[in-house]
N, C-alpha and C positions, 0 to 999 in steps of 0.2 A: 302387618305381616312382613317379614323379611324375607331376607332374598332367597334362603333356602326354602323357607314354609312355600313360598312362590314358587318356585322351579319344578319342585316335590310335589305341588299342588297341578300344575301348569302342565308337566311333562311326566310326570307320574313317578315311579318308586325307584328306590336307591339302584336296583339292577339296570333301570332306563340310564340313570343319572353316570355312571358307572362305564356304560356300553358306549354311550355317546360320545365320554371323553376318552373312548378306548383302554380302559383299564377293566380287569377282569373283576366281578364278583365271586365271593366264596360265603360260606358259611360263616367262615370267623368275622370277616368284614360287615355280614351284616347282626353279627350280634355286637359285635362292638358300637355300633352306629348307633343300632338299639341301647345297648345299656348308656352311652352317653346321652341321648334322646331323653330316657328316662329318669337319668339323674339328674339333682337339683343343683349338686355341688359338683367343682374342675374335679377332674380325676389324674392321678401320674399313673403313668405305663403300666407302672408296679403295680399301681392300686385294682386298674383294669385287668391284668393278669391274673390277679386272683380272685376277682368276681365273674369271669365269663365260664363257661362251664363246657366249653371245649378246648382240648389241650393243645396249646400252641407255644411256641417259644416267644422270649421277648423281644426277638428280634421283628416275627412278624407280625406285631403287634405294633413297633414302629413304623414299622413299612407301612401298613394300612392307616398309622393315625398321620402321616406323611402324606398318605395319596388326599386323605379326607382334608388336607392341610388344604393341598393344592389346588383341590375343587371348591375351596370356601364353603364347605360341609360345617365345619367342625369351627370353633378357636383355641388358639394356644396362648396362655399366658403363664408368664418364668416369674414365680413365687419362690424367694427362697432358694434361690439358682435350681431349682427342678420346673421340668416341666407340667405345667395342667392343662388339661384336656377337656372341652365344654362344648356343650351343643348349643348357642345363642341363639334365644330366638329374639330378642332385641338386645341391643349393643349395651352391657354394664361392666363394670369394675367387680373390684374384691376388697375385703379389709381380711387383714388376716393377723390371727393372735400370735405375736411372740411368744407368750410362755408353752400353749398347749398344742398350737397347730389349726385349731378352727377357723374357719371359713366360710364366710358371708357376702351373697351378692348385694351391690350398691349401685342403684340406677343411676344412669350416663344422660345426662339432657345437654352436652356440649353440642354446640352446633359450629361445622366449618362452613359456614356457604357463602361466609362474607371475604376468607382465601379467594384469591383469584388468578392467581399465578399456577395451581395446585389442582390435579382431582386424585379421584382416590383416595381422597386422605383416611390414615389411622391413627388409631394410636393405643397407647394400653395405661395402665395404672395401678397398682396397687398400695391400700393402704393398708398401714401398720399400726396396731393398738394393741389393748390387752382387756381378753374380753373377764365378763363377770363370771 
């Protein structure tokens, strides 16, 4: 279980999660959570934009995938110099097709525990192929 499923589980729902760190819940915030929760694959702004079904601009739609940044709700990983947007529930990568844009999660078994100078560590990856 990671550390959102935990907190979410632990302290209860995105509105606790939200109040606690003094930032406001709304409507659009929690559909967004949700449809990132629900989907398999990163999402960009844009893509979000036009799958949530209430009308918001793209501005606050950063704003909120920002807050969800900060609280370690969410991940962001830069494909293609755009942003993607993922709900992790364990830590993996991406391969992603050059020719068409597709996009594939790839399991992460890296282990830092043997750093010792270091916590927190992250880090991200993306690979590049060309799928069938």
């Amino acid at each position: 279980m990671n550390k959102v499923n935990h907190f979410l589980k632990s302290y209860g729902n995105l509105n606790e999660i939200l109040k606690i760190n003094g930032k406001n819940s709304t409507k659009l915030s929690f559909e967004i959570y949700n449809l990132l929760e629900n989907n398999k694959k990163p999402m960009t702004a844009n893509a979000i934009h036009k799958k949530i079904k209430l009308k918001a601009d793209l501005s606050s739609i950063y704003r909120i995938l920002k807050k969800f940044l900060e609280l370690n709700l969410i991940d962001e990983e830069i494909i293609v110099k755009e942003s993607y947007y993922f709900f992790a529930r364990d830590h993996h990568h991406h391969i992603i097709c050059k020719k068409c844009g597709y996009i594939e999660c790839i399991p992460c078994n890296t282990d830092f525990s043997w750093i010792n100078n270091f916590s927190n560590i992250t880090h991200s990856l993306t690979l590049k192929g060309v799928c069938n």
